[in-house]
N, C-alpha and C positions, 0 to 999 in steps of 0.2 A: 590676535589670533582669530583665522575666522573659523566657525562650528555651522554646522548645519541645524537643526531643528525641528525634528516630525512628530508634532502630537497626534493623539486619538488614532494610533497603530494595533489595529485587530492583530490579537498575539497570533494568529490563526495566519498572518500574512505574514508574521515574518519567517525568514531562513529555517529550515529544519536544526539544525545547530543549533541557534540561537532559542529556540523552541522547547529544546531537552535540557537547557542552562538553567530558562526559567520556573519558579513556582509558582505561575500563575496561574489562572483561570483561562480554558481555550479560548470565550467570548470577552475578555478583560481587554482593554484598551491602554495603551503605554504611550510613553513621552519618549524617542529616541531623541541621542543626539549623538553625535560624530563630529570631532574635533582630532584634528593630529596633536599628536604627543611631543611632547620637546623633544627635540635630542638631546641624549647624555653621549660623553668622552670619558673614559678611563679616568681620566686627568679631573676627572669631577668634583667636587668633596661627598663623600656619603659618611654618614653616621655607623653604618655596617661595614665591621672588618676594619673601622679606619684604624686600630693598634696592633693589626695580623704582622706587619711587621717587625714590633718590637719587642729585640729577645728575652725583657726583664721581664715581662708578661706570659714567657711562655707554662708556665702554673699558674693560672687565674685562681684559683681555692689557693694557693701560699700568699701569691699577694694581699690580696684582700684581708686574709688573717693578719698579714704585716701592717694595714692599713688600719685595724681595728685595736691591734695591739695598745695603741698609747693609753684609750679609752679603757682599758682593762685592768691595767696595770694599777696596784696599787703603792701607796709609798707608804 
């Protein structure tokens, strides 16, 4: 992946936007850098939402109690 790389950036020079994001000092000096992002596909795997589809989960608090149940039980 190529990235670009600009040090010793007077916060004073960059974008107005970019300007109001940060907490820095007007006369502070910064390291940019700029690289494109991967693409993601729907079809991706994510960690978020990956069980929105499935209906046994739809009460996340009953599950979980059902999951914890064995631990509780006494004999």
């Amino acid at each position: 992946m190529n990235a670009i790389l600009i040090e010793h950036v007077k916060v004073s020079e960059l974008p107005e936007s970019w300007r109001t994001r940060l907490a820095a000092a007007k006369d502070a000096q910064l390291t940019v850098r700029i690289e494109e992002e991967p693409t993601t596909t729907d079809d991706s795997p994510s960690a978020f939402g990956m069980w929105r589809d499935r209906d046994d989960l739809a009460d996340v608090a009953g599950y979980a109690r059902s999951l914890r149940v064995p631990r509780f039980e006494r004999e």
